[in-house]
N, C-alpha and C positions, 0 to 999 in steps of 0.2 A: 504494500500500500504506500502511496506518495505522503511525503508530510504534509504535503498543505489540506488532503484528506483528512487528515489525523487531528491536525492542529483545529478542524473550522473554523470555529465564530472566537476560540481560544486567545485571552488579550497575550500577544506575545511582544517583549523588550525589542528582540533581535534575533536576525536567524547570524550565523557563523558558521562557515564552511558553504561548501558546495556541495547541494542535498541533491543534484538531477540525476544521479545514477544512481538514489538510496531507495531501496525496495526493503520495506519494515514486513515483518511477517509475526513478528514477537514483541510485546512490549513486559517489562521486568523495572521491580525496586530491589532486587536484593540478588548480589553477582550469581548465589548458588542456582538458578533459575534461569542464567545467561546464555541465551545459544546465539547460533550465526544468525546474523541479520534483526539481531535485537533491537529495539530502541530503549533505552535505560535512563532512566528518571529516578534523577542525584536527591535524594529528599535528606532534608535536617531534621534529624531525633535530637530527641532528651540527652543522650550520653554519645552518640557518632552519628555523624555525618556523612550523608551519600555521594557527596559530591569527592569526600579522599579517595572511594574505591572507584574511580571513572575510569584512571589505568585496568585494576584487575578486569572491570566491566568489556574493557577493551580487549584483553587477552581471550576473552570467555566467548566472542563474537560478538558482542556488541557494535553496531553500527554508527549510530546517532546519541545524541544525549540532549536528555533537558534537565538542563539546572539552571539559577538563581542568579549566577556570575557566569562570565566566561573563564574558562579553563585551557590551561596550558597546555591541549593534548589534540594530538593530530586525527580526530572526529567532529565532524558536522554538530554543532548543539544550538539547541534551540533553549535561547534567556529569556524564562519569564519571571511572575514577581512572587510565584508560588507554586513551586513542585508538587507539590498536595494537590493544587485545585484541581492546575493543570492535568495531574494522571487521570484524576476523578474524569474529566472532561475528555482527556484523550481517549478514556479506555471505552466510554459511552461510541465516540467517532469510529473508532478502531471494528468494533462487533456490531456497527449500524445500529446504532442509541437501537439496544431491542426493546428497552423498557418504554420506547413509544406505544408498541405493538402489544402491551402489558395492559390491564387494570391493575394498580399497584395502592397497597395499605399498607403504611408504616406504623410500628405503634412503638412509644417511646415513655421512658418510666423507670421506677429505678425500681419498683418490682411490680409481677403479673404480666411481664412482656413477653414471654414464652406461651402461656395459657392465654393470652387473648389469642395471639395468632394463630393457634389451634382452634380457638372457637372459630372466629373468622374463617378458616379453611374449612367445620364443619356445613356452616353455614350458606358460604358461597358453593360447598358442594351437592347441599339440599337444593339452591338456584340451578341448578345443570352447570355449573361452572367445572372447568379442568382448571384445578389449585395448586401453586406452586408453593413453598414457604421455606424462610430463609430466618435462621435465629441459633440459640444456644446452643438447643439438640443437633441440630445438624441442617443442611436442607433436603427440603424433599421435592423429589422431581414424582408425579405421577407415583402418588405414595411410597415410591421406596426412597427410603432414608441416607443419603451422604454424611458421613460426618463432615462437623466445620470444626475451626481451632479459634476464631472468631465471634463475639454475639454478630457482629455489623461485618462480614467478610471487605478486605481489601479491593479498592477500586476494581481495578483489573480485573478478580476474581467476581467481585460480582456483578460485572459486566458478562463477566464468561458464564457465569450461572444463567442470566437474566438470556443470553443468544441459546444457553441450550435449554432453556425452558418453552421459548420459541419455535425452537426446533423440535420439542416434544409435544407440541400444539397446547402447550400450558399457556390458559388467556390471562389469567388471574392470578396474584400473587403478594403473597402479605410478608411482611417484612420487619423483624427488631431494627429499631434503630437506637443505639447505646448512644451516652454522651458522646465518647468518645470520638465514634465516628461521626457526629457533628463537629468537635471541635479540633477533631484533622480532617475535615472537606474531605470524606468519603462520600460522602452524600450531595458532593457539587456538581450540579447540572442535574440531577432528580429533583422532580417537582411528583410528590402522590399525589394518587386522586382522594386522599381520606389522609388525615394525621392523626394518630390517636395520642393523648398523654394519659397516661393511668394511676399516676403518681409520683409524687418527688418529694423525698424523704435522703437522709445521710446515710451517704457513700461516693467512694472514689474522691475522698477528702485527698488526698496522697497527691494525685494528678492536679487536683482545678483547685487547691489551698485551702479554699473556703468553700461553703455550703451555697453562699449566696452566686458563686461563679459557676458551679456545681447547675445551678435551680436556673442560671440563667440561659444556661448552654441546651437545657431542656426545653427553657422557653419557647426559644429561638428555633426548634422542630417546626413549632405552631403558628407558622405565618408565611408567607405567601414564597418567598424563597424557595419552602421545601415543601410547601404543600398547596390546593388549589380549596383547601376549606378543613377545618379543625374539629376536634372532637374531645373534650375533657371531662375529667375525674370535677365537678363541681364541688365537693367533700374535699377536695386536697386545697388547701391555703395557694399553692401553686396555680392548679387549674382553675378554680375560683378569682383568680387575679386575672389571668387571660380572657375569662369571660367576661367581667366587668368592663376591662378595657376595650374589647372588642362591640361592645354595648354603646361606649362610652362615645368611641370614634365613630361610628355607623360607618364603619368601613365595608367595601363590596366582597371580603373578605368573611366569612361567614364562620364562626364559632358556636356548636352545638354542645348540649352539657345532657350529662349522666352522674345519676349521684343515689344516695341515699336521706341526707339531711335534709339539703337545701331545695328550694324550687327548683326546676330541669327539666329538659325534653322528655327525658328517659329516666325511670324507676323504678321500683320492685316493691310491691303491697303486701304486707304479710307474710314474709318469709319462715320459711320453718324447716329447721337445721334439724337432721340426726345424723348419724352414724353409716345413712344408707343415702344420704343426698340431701338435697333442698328441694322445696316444693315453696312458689311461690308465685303472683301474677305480676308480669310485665308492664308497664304501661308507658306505649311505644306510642309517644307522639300521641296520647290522648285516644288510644288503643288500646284495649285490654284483656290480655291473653294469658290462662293460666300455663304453666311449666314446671317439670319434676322433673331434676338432673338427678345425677350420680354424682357431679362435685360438691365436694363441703366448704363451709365458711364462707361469711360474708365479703370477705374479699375476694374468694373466685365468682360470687353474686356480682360483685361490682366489676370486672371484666365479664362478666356476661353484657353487662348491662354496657357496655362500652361496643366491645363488639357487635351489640343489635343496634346502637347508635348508626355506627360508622358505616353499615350494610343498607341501614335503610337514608342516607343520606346519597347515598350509592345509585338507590334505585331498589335495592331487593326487595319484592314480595314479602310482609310479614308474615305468609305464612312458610315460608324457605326460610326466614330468619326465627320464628318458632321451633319449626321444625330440626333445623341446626343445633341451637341449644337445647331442647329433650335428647337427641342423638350423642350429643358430646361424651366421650369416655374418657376417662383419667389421662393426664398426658407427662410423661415419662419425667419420676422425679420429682412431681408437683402432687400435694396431700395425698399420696400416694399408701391404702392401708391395706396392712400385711396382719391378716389373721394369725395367731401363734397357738391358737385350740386354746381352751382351760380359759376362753370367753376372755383370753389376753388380746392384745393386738402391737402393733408396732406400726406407725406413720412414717413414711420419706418424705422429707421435704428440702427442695433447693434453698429453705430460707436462710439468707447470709448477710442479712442486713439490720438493723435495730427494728426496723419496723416490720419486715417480713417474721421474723421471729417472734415479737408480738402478736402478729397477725395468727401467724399458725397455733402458738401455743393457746393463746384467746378463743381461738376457733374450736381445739380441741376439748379446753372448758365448757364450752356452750353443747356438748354431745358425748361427754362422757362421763359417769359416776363415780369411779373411782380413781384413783389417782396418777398422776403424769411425772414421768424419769425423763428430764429434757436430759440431750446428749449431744452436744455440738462443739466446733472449736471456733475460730476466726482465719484467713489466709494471709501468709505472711507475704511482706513484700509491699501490704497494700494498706487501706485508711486502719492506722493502727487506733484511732479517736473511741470507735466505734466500739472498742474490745471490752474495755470496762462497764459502756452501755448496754451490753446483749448480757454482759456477767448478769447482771443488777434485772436484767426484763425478767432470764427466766429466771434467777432465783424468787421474784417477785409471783411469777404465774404458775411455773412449775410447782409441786411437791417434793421433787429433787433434782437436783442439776448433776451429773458429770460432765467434768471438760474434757476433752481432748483434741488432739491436731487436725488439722481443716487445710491440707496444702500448704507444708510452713514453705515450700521455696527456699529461701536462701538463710531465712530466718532459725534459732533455733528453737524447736517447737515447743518448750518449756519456757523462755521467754515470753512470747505470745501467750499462755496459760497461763502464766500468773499475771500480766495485765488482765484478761478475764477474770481472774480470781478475784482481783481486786474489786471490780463490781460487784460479785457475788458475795463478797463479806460483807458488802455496807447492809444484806438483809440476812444472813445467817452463813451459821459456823459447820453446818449439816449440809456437805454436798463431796464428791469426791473428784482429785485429777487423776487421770491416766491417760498416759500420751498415747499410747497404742491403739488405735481407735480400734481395731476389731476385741479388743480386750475389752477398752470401753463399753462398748456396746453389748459384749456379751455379758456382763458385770449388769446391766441394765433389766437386760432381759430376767437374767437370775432372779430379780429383785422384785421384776411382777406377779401380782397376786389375781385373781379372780376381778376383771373388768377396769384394771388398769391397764396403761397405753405407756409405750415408751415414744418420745417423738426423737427421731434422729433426724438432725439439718444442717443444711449448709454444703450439700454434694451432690444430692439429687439423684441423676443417673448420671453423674459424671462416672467413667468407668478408670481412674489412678488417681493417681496420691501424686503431688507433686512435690520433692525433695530434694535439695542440692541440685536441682537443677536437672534431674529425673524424674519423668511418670512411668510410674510404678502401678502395672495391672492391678488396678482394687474397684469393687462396689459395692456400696451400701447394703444394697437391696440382698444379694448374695452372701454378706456375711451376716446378715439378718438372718436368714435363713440356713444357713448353715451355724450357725451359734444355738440356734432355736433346737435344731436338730440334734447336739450335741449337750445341750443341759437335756431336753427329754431322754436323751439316749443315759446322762449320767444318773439321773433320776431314776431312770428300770434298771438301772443299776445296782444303784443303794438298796433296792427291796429285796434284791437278789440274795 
């Protein structure tokens, strides 16, 4: 492909070198990915910069480069004022912008971005839609599951998803979009047909410093930039402020609200929580439709309620967007419950934030009798603020806490624990560490009695353990289950 293809409507400084004989076939951020006839894009990280590997990019077959400065190296490059943007934008040129040929929902939130867009894929799949989806778990092309390493996949990459979604005649496709990849232009040059926010609560303090930069980067999903009309959490102090403002300005830019408290489009009457789902009526835009899922807590209610927002602003039939939500099945990792017999149980849950962990422990109170063994760590490397808050929620909600490790990375995971600890003493002296989370866990299990619940979070269906800088085969779910199997097993034991 020619660069002035590549480049289009892209603001460029200056071209350098002589591009008439560069025929681009590859475009790459990072040399291990380099083949012949590359074009390579020098981007600036936190700790190294793209633009020193421009030589190795060069040995590797690199043809072309875009970076930020001119460089001292005998290839064509193309200066612009941001590497970032510019990939986002070339890589949309590069695979023929497929996300034209898309109906595209992004939902963005610092938790329930996984389980919305699952509901949404249930949803537009009750409409006749072929649904693509692209988030934490992986993406899926025509139901089978890719993993990702990603929530928001890298430019390139999800250009390349978005041509072979296309190419599997996938029309439709919902989409996490993490701060993050707003605040490195992953997301420049994509405009959704729908923006969802579902909440903004503390995390990724580490990256954005503050909470307030953090809320702001969220913001900034829900307006015209990155999307063609909004859809908010009216319950979040965040979404709640978008919608005012949008009120405020009579902009031709349209902001829809879902909530529980407040007035709003969209709502849920009478909910009613147990251990086998929610049962409760919708009331969609002054529409009233009863519904009985299989998800628990009031938080996967308010991603319901986002996701029938964002579907019927779309155009969907409420009754493809009822029918959606009764259909919806547990989605991998998310309150995810494991019966252990003797009327015990054990919950998964990805919750890894002060508030999601609230949420779930909360949720598990409002549908259980007996008593809750929370069992979670924090991951190292990242918003370490947060550590002594999660001590302190569940010592607060649970009946007993064990800590242990959550991905310590580089950190060591005994450090990380006793910052947790520290929360969990300011409400009691009754809780136990143990680093080894499959110990952990089975230490939990032990512990249950007749209609109590152990909640494990913070891992979800992540399948390893991330340490020194190695992932290490592990799951949750599997040593739940294999623990369970091995105290029943030591139990007919002891009678022996």
């Amino acid at each position: 492909m020619k660069i002035e293809n590549i480049i289009g409507k892209e603001k460029v400084k200056r071209l350098v070198g002589d591009f008439s004989k560069i025929d681009i076939q590859n475009l790459s951020c990072d040399t291990k990915t380099v083949s012949e006839n590359t074009l390579f894009f020098c981007l600036k990280g936190g700790t190294v910069d793209g633009h020193d590997f421009a030589y190795e990019a060069q040995k590797n077959g690199a043809c072309a480069l875009v970076t930020e400065k001119p460089l001292d190296i005998d290839l064509p490059q193309v200066v612009v004022p941001s590497s970032r943007h510019s990939m986002a934008v070339m890589a949309g040129n590069f695979y023929g912008n497929p996300r034209e040929k898309l109906n595209l929902i992004g939902v963005t939130g610092t938790n329930g971005k996984t389980t919305t867009t699952y509901m949404l894929q249930s949803i537009l799949q009750s409409a006749g839609h072929k649904v693509g989806v692209i988030g934490t778990i992986g993406v899926v092309i025509d139901d089978v599951t890719l993993p990702a390493s990603l929530t928001t996949p890298d430019p390139i990459e999800l250009h390349r998803i978005f041509a072979e979604m296309v190419k599997n005649d996938v029309d439709s496709v919902v989409m996490e979009v993490s701060a993050h990849a707003i605040a490195l232009d992953k997301m420049a040059g994509i405009i959704c047909d729908v923006g969802i926010l579902t909440n903004v609560t503390q995390d990724h303090i580490d990256f954005f410093k503050t909470f307030d930069n953090y809320a702001k980067t969220k913001q900034k999903f829900i307006t015209p930039e990155f999307c063609k009309q909004g859809v908010v959490n009216i319950d979040d102090k965040v979404g709640k402020n978008i919608k005012l403002k949008n009120l405020e300005s009579n902009s031709e830019f349209k902001v829809f609200s879902f909530g529980m408290k407040n007035p709003c489009d969209v709502f849920a009457v009478e909910p009613k929580y147990s251990v086998t789902g929610t049962e409760y009526c919708i009331n969609l835009f002054d529409n009233i439709y009863p519904i009985k899922t299989k998800l628990i807590g009031q938080f996967n209610l308010l991603n319901a309620l986002g996701a029938a927002t964002a579907c019927k602003v779309i155009g969907i039939e409420d009754k493809a967007i009822v029918q959606g939500l009764k259909d919806m099945d547990f989605v991998a990792g998310r309150f995810n419950v494991i019966d252990l017999g003797e009327n015990k149980s054990a919950i998964l849950d990805y919750a890894h934030t002060p508030d999601g962990l609230m949420n779930i422990l909360s949720s598990v109170k409002m549908i259980t009798n007996g008593k809750i063994i929370s069992v979670f760590g924090c991951g190292g490397n990242r918003d370490a603020l947060k550590r002594p808050i999660m001590g302190k929620i569940s010592a607060e909600l649970a009946d007993f806490t064990i800590i242990t490790s959550d991905n310590p990375r580089l950190e060591p995971p005994m450090d990380i624990i006793t910052q947790i600890e520290s929360g969990v003493k300011e409400i009691t002296s009754d809780y136990l560490c143990i680093e080894n989370r499959k110990d952990a866990i089975k230490q939990a299990l032990k512990m249950l009695k007749p209609n109590d619940v152990a909640v494990i979070s913070g891992k979800g269906a992540e399948n390893y353990l991330d340490m020194n800088g190695i992932k290490y085969p592990y799951s949750d779910q599997e040593t739940i289950l294999s623990a369970n199997k091995e105290i029943t097993s030591e139990r007919l034991g002891a009678y022996k």
